[in-house]
C-alpha positions as CSV (number, residue, x, y, z in Angstrom):
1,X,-4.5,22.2,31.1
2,X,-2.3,19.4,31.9
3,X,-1.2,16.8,29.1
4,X,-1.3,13.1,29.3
5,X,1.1,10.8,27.9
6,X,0.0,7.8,25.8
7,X,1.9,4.8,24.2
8,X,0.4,3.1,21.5
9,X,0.7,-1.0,21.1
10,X,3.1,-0.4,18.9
11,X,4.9,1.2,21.4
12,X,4.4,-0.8,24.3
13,X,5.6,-3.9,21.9
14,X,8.8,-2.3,21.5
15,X,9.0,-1.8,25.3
16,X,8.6,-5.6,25.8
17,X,11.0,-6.4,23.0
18,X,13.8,-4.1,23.9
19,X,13.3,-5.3,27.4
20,X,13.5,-9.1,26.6
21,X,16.6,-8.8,24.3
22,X,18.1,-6.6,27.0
23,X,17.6,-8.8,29.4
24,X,19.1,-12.1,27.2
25,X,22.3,-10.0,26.3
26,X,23.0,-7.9,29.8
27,X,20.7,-8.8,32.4
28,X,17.4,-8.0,34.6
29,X,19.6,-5.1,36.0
30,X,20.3,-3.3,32.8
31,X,16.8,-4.1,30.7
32,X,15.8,-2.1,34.5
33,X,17.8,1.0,34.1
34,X,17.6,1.3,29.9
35,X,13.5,1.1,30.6
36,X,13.9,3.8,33.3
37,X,15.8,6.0,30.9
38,X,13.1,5.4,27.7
39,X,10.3,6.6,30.5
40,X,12.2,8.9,31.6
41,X,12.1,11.1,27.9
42,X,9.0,9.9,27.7
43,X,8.4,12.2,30.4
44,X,10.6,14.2,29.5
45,X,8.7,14.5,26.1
46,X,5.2,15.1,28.3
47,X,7.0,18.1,29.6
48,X,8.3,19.8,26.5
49,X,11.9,19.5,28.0
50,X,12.8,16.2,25.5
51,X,15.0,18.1,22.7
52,X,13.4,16.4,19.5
53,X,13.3,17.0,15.6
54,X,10.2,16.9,13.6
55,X,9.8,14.3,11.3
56,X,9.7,16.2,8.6
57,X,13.6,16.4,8.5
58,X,13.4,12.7,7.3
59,X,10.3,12.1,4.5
60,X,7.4,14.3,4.4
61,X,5.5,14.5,8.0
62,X,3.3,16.8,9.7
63,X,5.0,18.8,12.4
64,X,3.1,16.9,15.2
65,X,5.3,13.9,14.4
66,X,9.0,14.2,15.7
67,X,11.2,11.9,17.2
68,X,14.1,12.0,20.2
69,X,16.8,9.8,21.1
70,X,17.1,8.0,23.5
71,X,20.1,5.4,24.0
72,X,20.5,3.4,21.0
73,X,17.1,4.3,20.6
74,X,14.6,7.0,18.9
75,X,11.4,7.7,20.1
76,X,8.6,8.3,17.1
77,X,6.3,10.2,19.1
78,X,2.5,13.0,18.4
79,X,2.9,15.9,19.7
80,X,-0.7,17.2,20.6
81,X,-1.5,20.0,23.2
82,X,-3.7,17.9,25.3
83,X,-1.2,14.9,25.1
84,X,2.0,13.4,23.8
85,X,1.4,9.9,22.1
86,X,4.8,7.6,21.8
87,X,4.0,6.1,18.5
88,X,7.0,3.7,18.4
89,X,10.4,2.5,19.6
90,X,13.0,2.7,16.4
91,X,16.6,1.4,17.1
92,X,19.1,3.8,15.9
93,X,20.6,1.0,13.3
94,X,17.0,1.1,11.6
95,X,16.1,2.8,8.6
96,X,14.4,5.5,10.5
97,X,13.4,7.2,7.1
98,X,11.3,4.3,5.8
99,X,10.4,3.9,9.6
100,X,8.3,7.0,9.7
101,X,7.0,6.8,6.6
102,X,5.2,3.8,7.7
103,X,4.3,5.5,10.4
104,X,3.4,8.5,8.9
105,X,0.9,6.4,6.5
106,X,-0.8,4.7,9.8
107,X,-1.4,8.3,10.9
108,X,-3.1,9.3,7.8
109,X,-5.2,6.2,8.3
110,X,-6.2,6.9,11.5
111,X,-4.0,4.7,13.3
């Protein structure tokens, strides 16, 4: 069974947003290559090959919900056997704690 890899809005947002500030402070060229790099674990996460942490390690979180770095990034990401889900895009200067808490409160909502 192969998996499929989905990004959330949330997710996609923080695509946009890291690519615009990117782009104001180094360039098209580098907002190019950093976006490469994010897709890139997110394959990498798709494949099992991304070396991530569950969530757990930070507030209390299922095991599905880990995170991997990425840059001066972390992805937030499900990890499902039919598919991977990148929840969000944290930067690593955030408080990734409260971070997934929030997220891990959307998840028991349904979100």
């Amino acid at each position: 069974m192969s998996r499929s890899l989905r990004l959330t809005r949330r997710a996609e947002a923080g695509l946009v947003e890291i690519a615009g500030w990117t782009i104001e402070n180094f360039g098209h060229r580098q907002a190019e290559l950093y976006e490469a790099e994010l897709l890139s674990r997110c394959g990498a996460i798709l494949n099992g090959q991304a070396h991530s942490r569950s969530c757990a390690v930070l507030v209390d979180a299922a095991d599905d919900l880990r995170f991997v770095g990425e840059g001066e990034h972390f992805l937030a990401y499900l990890d499902r056997p039919g598919e991977a889900v990148i929840v969000d895009i944290l930067h690593s200067r955030s408080d990734l704690p409260r971070h997934v808490a929030a997220l891990t409160a959307l998840k028991h909502e349904g979100s």
